[in-house]
PDB file of N, CA, C and O in Angstrom, chain B, residues numbered from 101:
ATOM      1  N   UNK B 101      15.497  -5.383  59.170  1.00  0.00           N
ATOM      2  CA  UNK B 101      14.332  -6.109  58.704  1.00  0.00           C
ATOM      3  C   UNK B 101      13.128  -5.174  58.705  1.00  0.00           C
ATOM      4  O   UNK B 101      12.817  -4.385  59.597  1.00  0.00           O
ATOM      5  N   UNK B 102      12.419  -5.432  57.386  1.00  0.00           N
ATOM      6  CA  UNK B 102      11.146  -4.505  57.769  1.00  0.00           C
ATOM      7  C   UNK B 102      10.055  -5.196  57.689  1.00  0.00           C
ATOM      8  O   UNK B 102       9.929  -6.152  56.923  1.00  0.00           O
ATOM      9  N   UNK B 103       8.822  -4.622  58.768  1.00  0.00           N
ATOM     10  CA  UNK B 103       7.948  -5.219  59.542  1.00  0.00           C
ATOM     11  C   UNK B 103       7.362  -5.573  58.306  1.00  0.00           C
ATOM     12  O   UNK B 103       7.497  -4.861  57.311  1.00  0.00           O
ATOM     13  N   UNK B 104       6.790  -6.515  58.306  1.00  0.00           N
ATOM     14  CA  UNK B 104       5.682  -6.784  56.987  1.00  0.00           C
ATOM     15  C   UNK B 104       4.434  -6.595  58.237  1.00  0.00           C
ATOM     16  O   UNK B 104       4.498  -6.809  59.447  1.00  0.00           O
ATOM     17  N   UNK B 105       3.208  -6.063  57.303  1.00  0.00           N
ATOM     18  CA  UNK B 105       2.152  -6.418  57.787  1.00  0.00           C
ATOM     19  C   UNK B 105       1.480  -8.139  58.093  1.00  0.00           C
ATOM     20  O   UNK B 105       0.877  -8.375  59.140  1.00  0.00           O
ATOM     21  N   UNK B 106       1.691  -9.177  57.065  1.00  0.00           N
ATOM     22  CA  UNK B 106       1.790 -10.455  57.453  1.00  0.00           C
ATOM     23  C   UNK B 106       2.324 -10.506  58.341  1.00  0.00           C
ATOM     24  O   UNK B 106       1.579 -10.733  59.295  1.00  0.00           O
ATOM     25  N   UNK B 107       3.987 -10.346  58.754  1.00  0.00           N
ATOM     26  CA  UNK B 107       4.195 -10.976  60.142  1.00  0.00           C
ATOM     27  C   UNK B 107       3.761 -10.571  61.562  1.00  0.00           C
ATOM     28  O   UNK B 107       3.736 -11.276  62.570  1.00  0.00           O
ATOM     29  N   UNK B 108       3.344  -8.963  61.379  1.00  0.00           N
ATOM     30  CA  UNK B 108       2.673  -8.604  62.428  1.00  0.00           C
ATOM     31  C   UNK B 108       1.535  -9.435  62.733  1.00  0.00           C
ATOM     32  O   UNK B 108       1.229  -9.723  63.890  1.00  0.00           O
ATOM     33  N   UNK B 109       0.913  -9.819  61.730  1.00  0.00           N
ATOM     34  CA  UNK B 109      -0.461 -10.366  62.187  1.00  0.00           C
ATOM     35  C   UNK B 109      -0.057 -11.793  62.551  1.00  0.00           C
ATOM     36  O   UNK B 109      -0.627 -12.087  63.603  1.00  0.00           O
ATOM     37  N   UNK B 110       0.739 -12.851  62.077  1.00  0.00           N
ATOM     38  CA  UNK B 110       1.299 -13.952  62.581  1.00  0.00           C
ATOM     39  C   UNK B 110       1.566 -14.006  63.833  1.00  0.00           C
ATOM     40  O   UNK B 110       1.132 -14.920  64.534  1.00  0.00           O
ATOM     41  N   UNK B 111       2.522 -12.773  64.426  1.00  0.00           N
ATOM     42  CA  UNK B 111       2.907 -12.614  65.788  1.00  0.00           C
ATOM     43  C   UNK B 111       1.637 -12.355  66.743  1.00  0.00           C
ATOM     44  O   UNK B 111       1.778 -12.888  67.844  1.00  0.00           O
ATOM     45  N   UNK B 112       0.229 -11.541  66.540  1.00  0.00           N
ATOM     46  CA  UNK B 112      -0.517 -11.362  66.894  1.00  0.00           C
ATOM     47  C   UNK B 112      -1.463 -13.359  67.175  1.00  0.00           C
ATOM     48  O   UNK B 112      -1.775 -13.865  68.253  1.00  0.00           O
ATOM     49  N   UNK B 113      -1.583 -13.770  66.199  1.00  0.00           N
ATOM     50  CA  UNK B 113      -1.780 -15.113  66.294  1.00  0.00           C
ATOM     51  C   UNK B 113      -1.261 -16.024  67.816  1.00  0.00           C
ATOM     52  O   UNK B 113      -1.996 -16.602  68.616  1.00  0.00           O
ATOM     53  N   UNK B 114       0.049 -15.909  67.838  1.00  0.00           N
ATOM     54  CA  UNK B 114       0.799 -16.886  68.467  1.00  0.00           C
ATOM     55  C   UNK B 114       1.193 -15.788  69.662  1.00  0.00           C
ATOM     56  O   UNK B 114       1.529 -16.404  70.674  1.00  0.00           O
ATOM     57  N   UNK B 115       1.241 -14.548  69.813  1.00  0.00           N
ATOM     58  CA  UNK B 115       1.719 -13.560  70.753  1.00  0.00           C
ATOM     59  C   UNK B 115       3.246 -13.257  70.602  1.00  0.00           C
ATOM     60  O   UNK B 115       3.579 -12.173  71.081  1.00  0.00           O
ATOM     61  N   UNK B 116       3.968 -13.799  70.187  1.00  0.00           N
ATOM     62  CA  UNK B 116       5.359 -13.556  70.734  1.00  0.00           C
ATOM     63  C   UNK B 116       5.984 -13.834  68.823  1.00  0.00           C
ATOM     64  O   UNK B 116       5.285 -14.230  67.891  1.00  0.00           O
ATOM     65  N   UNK B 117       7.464 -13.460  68.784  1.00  0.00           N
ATOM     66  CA  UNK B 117       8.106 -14.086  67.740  1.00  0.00           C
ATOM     67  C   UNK B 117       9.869 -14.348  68.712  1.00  0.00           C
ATOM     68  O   UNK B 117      10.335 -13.717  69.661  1.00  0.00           O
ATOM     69  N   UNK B 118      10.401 -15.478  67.968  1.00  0.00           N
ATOM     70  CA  UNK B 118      11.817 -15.452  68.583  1.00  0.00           C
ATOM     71  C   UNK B 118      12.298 -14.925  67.272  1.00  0.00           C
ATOM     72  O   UNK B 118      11.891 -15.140  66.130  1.00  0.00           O
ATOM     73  N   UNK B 119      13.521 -13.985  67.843  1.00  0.00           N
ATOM     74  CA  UNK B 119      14.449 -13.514  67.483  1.00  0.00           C
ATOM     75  C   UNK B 119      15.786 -13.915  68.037  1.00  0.00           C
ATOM     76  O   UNK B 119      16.050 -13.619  69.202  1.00  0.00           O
ATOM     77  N   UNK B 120      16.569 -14.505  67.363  1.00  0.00           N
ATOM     78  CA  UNK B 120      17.784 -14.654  68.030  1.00  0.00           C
ATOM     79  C   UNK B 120      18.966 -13.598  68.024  1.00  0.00           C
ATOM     80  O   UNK B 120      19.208 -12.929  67.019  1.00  0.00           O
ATOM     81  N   UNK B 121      19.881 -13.455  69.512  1.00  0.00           N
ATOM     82  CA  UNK B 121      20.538 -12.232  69.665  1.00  0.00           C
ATOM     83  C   UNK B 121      21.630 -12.181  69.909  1.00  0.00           C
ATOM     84  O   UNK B 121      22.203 -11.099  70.034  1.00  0.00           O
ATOM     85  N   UNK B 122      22.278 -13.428  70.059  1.00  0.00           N
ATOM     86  CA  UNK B 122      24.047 -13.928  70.131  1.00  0.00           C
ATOM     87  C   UNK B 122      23.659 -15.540  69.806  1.00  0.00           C
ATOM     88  O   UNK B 122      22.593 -16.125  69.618  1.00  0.00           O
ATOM     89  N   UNK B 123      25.476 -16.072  69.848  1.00  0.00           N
ATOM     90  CA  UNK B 123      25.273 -17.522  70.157  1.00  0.00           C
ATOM     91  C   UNK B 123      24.659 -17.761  70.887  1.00  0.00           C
ATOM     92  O   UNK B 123      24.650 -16.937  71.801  1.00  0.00           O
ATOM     93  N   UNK B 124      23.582 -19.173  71.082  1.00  0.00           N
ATOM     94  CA  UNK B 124      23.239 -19.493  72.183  1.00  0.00           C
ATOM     95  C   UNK B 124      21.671 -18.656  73.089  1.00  0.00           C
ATOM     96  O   UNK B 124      20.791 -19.176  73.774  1.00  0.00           O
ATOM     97  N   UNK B 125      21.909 -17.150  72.661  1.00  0.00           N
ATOM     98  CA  UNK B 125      20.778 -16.650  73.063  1.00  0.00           C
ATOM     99  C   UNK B 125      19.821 -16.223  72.032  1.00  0.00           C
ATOM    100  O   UNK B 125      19.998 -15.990  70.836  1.00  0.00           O
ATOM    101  N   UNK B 126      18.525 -16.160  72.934  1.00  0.00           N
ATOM    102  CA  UNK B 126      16.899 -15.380  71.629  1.00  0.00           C
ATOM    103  C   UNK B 126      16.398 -14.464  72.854  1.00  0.00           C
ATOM    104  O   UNK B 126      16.809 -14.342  74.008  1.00  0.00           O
ATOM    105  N   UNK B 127      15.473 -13.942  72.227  1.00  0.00           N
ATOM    106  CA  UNK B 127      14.298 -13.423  72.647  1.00  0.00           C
ATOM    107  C   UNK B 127      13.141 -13.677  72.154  1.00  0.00           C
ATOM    108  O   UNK B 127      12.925 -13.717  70.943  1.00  0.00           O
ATOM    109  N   UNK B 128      12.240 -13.882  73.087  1.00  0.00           N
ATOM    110  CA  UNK B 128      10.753 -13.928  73.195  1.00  0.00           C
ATOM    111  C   UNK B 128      10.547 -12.368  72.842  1.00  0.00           C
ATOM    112  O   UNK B 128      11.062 -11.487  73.531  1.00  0.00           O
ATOM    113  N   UNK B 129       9.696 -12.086  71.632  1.00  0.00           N
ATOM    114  CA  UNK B 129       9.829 -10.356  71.618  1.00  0.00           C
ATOM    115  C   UNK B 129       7.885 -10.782  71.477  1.00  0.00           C
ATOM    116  O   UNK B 129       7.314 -11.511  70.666  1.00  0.00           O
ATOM    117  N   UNK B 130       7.386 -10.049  72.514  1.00  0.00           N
ATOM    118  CA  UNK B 130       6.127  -9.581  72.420  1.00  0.00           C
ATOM    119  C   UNK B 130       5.796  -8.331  72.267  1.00  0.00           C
ATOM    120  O   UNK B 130       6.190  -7.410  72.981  1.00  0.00           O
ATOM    121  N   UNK B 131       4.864  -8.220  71.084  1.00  0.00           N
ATOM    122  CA  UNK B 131       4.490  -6.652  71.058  1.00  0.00           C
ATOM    123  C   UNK B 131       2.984  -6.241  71.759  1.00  0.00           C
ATOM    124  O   UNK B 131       2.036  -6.992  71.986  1.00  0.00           O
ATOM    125  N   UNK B 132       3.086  -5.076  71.966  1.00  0.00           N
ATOM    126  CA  UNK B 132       1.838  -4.733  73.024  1.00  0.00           C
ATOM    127  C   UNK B 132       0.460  -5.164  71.954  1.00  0.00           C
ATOM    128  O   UNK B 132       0.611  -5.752  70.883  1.00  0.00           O
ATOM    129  N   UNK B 133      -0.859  -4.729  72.510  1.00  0.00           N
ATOM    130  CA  UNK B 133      -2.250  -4.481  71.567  1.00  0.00           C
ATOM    131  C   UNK B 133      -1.860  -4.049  70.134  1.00  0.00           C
ATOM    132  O   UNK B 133      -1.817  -4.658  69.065  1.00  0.00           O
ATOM    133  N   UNK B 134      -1.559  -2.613  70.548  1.00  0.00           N
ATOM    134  CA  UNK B 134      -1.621  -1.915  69.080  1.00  0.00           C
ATOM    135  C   UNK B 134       0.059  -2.074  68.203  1.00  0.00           C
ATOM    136  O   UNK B 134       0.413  -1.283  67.328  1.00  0.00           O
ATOM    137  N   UNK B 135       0.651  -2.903  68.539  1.00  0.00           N
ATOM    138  CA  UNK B 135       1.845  -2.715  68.251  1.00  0.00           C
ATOM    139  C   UNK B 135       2.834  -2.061  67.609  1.00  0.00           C
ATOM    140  O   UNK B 135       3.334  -2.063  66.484  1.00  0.00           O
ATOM    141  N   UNK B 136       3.000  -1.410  68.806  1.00  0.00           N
ATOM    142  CA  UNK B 136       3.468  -0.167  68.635  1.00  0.00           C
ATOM    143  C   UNK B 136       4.736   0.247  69.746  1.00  0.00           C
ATOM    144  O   UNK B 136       5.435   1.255  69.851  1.00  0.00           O
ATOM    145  N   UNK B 137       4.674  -0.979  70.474  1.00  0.00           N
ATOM    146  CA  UNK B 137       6.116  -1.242  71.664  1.00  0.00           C
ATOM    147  C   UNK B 137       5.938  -2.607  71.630  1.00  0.00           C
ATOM    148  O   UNK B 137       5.019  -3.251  71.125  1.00  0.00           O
ATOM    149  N   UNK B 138       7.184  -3.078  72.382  1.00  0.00           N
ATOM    150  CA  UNK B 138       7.938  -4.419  72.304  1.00  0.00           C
ATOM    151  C   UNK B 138       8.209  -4.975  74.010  1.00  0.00           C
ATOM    152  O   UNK B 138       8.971  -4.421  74.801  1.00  0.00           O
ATOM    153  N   UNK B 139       7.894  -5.433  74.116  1.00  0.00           N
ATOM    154  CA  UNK B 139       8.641  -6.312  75.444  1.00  0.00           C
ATOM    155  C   UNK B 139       9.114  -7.595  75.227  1.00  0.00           C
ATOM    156  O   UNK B 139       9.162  -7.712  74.002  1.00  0.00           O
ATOM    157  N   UNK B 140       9.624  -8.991  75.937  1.00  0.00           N
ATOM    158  CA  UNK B 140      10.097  -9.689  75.978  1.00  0.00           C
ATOM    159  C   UNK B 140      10.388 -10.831  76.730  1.00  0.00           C
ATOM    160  O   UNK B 140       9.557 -10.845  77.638  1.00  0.00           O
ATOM    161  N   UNK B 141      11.097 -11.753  76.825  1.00  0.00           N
ATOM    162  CA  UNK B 141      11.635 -12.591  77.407  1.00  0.00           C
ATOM    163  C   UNK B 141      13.167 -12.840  77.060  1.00  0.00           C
ATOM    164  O   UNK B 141      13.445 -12.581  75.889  1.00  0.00           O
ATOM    165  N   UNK B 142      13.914 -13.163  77.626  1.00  0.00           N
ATOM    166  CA  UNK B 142      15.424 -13.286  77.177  1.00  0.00           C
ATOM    167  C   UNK B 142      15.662 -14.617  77.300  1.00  0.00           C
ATOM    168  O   UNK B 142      15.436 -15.046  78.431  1.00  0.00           O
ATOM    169  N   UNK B 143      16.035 -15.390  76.524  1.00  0.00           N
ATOM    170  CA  UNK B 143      16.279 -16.795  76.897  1.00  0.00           C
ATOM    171  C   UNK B 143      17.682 -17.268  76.416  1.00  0.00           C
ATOM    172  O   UNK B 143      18.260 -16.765  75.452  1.00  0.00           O
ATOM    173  N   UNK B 144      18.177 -18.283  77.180  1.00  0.00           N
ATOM    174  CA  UNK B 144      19.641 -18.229  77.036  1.00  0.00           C
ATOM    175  C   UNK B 144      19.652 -19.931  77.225  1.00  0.00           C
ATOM    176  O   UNK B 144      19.056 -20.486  78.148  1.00  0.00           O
ATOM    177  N   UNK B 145      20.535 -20.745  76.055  1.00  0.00           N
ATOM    178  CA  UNK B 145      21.035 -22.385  75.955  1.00  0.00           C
ATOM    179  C   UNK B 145      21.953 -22.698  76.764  1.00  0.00           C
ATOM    180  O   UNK B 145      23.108 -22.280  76.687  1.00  0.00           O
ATOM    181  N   UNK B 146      21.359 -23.752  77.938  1.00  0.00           N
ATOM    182  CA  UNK B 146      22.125 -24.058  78.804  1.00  0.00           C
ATOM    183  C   UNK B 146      22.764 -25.017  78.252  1.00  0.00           C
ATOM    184  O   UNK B 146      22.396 -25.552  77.206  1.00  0.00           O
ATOM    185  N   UNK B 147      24.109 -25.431  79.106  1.00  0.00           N
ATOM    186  CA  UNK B 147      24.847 -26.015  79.353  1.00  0.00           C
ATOM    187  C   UNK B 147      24.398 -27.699  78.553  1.00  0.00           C
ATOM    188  O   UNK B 147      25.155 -28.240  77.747  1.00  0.00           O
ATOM    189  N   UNK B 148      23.010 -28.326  78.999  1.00  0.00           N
ATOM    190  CA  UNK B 148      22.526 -29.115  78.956  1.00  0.00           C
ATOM    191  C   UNK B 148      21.868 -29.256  77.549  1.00  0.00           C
ATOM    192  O   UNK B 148      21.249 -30.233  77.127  1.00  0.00           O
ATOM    193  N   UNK B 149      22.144 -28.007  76.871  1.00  0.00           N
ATOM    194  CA  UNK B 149      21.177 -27.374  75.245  1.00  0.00           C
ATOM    195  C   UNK B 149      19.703 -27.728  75.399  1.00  0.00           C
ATOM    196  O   UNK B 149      18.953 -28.218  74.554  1.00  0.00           O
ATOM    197  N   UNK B 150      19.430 -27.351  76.745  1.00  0.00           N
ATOM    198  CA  UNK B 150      18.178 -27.011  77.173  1.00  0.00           C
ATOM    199  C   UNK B 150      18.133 -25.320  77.587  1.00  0.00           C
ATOM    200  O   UNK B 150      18.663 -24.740  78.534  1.00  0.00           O
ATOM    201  N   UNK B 151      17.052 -24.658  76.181  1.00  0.00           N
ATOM    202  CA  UNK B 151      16.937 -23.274  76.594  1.00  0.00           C
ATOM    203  C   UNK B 151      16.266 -22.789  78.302  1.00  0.00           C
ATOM    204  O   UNK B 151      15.418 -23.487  78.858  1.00  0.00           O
ATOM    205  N   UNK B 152      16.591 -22.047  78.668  1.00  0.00           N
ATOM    206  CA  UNK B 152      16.406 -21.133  80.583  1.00  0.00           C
ATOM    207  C   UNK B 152      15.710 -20.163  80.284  1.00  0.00           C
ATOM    208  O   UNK B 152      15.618 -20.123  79.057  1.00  0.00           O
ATOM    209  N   UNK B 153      15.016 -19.128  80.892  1.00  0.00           N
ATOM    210  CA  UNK B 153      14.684 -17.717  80.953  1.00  0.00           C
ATOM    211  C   UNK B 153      15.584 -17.045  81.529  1.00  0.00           C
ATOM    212  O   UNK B 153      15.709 -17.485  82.672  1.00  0.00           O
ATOM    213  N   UNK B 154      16.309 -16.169  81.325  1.00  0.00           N
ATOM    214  CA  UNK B 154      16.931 -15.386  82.371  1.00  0.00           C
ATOM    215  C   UNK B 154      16.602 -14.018  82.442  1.00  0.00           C
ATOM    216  O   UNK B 154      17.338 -13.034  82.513  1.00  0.00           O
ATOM    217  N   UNK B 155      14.997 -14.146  82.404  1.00  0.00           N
ATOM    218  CA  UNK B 155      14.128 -12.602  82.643  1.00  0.00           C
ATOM    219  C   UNK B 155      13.003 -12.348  81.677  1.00  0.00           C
ATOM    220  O   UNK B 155      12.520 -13.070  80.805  1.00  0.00           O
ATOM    221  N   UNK B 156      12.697 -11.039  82.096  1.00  0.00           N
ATOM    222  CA  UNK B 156      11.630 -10.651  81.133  1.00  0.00           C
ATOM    223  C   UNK B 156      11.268  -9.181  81.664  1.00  0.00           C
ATOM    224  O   UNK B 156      11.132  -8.874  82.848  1.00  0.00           O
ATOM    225  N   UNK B 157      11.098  -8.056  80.193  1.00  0.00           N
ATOM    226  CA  UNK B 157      10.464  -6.782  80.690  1.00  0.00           C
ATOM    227  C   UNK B 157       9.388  -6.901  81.848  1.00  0.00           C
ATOM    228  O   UNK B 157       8.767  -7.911  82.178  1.00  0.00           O
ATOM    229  N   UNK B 158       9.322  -5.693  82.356  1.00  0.00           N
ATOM    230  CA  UNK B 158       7.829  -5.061  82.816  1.00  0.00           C
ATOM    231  C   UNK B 158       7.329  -4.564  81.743  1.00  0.00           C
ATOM    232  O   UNK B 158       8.016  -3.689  81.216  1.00  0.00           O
ATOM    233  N   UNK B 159       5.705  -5.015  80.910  1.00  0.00           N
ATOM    234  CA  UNK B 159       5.447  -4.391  80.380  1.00  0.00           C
ATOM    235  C   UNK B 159       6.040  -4.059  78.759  1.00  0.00           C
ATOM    236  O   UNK B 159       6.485  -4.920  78.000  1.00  0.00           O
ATOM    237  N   UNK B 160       5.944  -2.913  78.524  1.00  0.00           N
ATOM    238  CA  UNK B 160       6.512  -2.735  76.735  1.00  0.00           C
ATOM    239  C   UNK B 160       7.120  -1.785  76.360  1.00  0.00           C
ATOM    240  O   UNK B 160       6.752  -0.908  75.578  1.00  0.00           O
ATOM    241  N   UNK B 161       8.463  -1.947  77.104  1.00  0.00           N
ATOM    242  CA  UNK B 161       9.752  -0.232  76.902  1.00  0.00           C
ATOM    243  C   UNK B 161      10.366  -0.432  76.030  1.00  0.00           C
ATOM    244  O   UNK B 161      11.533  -0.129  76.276  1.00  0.00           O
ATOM    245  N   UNK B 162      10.184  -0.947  74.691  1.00  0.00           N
ATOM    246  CA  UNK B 162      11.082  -1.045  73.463  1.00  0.00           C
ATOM    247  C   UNK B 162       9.756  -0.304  72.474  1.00  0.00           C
ATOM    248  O   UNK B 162       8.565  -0.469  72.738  1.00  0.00           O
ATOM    249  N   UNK B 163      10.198   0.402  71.482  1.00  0.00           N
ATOM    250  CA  UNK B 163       9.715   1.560  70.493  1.00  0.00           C
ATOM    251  C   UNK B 163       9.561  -0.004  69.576  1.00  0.00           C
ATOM    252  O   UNK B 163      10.328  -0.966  69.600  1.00  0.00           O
ATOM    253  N   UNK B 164       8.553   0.141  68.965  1.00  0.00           N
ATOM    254  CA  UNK B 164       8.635  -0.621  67.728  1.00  0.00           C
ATOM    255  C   UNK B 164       8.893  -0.224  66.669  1.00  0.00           C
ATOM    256  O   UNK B 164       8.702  -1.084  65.808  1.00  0.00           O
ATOM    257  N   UNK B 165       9.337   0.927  66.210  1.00  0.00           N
ATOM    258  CA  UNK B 165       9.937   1.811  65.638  1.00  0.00           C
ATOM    259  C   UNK B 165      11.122   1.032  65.118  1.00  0.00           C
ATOM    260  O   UNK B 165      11.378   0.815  63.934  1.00  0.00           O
ATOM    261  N   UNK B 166      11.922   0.577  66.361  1.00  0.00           N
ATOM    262  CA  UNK B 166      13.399  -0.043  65.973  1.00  0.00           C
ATOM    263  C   UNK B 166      12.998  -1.349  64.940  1.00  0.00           C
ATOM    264  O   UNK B 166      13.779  -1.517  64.004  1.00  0.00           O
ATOM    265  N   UNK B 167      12.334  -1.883  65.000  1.00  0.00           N
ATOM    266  CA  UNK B 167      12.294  -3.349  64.131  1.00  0.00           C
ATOM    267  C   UNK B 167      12.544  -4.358  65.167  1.00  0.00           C
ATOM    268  O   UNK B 167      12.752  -4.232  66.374  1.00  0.00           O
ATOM    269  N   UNK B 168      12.445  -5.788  64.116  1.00  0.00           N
ATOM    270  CA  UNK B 168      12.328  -6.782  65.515  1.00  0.00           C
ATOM    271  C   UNK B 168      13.935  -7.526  66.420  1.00  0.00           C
ATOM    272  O   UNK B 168      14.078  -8.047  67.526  1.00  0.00           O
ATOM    273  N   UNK B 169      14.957  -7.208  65.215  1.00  0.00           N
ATOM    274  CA  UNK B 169      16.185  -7.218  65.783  1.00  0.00           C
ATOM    275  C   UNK B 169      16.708  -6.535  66.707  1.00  0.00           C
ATOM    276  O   UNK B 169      17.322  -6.953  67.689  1.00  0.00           O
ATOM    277  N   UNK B 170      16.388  -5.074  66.299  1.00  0.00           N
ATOM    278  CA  UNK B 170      17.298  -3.905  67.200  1.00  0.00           C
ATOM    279  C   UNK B 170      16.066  -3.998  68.904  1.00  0.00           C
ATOM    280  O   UNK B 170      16.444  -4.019  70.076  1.00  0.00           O
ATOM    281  N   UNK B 171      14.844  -4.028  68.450  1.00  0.00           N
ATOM    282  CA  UNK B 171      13.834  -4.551  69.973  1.00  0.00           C
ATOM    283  C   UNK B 171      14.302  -5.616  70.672  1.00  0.00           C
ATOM    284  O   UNK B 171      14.451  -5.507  71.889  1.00  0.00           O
ATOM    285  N   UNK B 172      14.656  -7.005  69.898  1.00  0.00           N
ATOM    286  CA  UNK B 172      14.942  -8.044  70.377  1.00  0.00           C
ATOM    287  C   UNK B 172      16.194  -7.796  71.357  1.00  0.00           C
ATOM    288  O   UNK B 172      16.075  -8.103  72.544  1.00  0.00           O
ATOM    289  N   UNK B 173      17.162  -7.349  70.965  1.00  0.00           N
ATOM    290  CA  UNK B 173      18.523  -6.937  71.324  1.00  0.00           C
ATOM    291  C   UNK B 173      18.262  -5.657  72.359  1.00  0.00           C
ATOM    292  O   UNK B 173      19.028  -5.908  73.288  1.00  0.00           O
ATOM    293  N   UNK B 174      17.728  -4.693  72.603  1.00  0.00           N
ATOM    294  CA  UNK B 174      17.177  -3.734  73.645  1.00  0.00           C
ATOM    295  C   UNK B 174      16.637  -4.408  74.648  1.00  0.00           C
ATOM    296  O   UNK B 174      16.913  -4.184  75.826  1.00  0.00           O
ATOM    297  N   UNK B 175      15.506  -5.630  74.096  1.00  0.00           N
ATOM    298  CA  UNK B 175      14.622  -6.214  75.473  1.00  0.00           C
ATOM    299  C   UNK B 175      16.063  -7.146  76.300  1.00  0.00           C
ATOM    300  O   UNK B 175      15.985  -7.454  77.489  1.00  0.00           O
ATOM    301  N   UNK B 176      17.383  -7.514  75.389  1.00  0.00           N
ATOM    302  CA  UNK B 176      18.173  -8.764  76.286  1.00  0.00           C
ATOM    303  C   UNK B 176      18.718  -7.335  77.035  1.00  0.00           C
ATOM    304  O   UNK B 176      18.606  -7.380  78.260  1.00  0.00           O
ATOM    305  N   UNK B 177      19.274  -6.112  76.504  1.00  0.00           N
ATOM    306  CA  UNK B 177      20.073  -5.276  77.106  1.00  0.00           C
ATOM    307  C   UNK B 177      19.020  -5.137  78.640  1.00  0.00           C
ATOM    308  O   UNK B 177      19.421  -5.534  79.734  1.00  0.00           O
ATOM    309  N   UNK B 178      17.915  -4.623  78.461  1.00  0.00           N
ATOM    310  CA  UNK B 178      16.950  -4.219  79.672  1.00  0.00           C
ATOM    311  C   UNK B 178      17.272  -5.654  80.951  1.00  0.00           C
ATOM    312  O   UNK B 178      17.618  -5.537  82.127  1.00  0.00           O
ATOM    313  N   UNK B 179      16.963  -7.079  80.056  1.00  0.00           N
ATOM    314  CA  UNK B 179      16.930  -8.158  80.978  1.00  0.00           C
ATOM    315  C   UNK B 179      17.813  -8.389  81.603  1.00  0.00           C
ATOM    316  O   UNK B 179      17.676  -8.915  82.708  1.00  0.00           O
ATOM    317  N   UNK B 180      19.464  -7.948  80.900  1.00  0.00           N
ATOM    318  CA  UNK B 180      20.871  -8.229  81.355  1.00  0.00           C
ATOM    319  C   UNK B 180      21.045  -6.901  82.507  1.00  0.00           C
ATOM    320  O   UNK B 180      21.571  -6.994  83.617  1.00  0.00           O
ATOM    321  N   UNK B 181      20.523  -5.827  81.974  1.00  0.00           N
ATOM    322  CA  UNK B 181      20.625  -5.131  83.296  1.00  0.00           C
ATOM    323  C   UNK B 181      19.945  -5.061  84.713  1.00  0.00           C
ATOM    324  O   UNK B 181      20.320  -4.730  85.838  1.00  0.00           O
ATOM    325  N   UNK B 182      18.994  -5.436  84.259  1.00  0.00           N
ATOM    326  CA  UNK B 182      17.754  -5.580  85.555  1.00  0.00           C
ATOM    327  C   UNK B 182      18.345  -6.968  86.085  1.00  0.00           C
ATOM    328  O   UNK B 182      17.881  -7.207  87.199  1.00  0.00           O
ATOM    329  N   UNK B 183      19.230  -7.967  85.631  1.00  0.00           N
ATOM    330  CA  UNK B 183      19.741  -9.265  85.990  1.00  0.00           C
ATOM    331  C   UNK B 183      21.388  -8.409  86.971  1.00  0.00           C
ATOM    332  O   UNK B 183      21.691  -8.912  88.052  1.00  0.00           O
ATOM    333  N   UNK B 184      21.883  -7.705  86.657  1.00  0.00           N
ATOM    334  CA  UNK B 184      22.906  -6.943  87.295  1.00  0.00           C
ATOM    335  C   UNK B 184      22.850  -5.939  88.403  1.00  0.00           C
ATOM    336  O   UNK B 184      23.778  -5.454  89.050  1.00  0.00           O
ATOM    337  N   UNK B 185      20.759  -5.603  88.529  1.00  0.00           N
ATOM    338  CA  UNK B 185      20.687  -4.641  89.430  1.00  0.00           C
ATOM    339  C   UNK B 185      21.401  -2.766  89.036  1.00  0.00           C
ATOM    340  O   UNK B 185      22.024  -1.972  89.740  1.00  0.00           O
ATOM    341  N   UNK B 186      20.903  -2.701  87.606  1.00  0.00           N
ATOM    342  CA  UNK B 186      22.236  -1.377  87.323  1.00  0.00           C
ATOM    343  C   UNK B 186      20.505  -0.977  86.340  1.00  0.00           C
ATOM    344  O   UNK B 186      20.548  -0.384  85.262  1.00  0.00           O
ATOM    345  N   UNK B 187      19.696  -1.249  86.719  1.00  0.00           N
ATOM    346  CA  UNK B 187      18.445  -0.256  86.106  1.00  0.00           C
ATOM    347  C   UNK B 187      18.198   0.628  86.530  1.00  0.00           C
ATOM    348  O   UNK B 187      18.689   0.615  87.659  1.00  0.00           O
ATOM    349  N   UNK B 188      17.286   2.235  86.228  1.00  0.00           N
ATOM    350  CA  UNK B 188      17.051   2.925  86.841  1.00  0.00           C
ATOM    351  C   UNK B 188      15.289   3.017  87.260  1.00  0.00           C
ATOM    352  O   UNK B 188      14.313   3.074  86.511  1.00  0.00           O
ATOM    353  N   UNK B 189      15.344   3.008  88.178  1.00  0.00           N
ATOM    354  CA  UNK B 189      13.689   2.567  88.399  1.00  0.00           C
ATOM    355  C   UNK B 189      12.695   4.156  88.369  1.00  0.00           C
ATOM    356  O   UNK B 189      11.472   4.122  88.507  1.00  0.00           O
TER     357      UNK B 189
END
């Protein structure tokens, strides 16, 4: 997907965009000020098909470079690992 300038500024509006990243899961993908990195929230459909958090970056370690899929999908990888304890601090 490529960034349009409209949706950047939409996302700037509201702060965040969902991206979805398997069955069942999205991300909350927030981009910093100048957007120019990505952070997140990982959210995952419970049982109940009531969406959970199961995390969120520190901050904005995704390149916005990648676009909002391949960020979206980096911020669940970061959340799933920091959820496993296998990050490197």
């Amino acid at each position: 997907m490529v960034l349009t300038t409209k949706h950047i500024e939409s996302i700037g509006e509201v702060g965040w965009t969902r991206v979805d990243t398997a069955p069942g899961e999205w991300v909350a993908l927030v981009p910093n000020e100048d957007a120019s990195a990505f952070g997140g929230t990982l959210w995952k459909q419970g049982d109940d098909g009531t969406d959970y958090s199961e995390g969120c970056t520190a901050g904005h370690p995704v390149s916005a470079a990648l676009g909002f899929e391949e960020a979206a999908r980096a911020v669940a990888v970061i959340v799933k690992e920091e959820n496993r304890g296998t990050t490197k601090d």
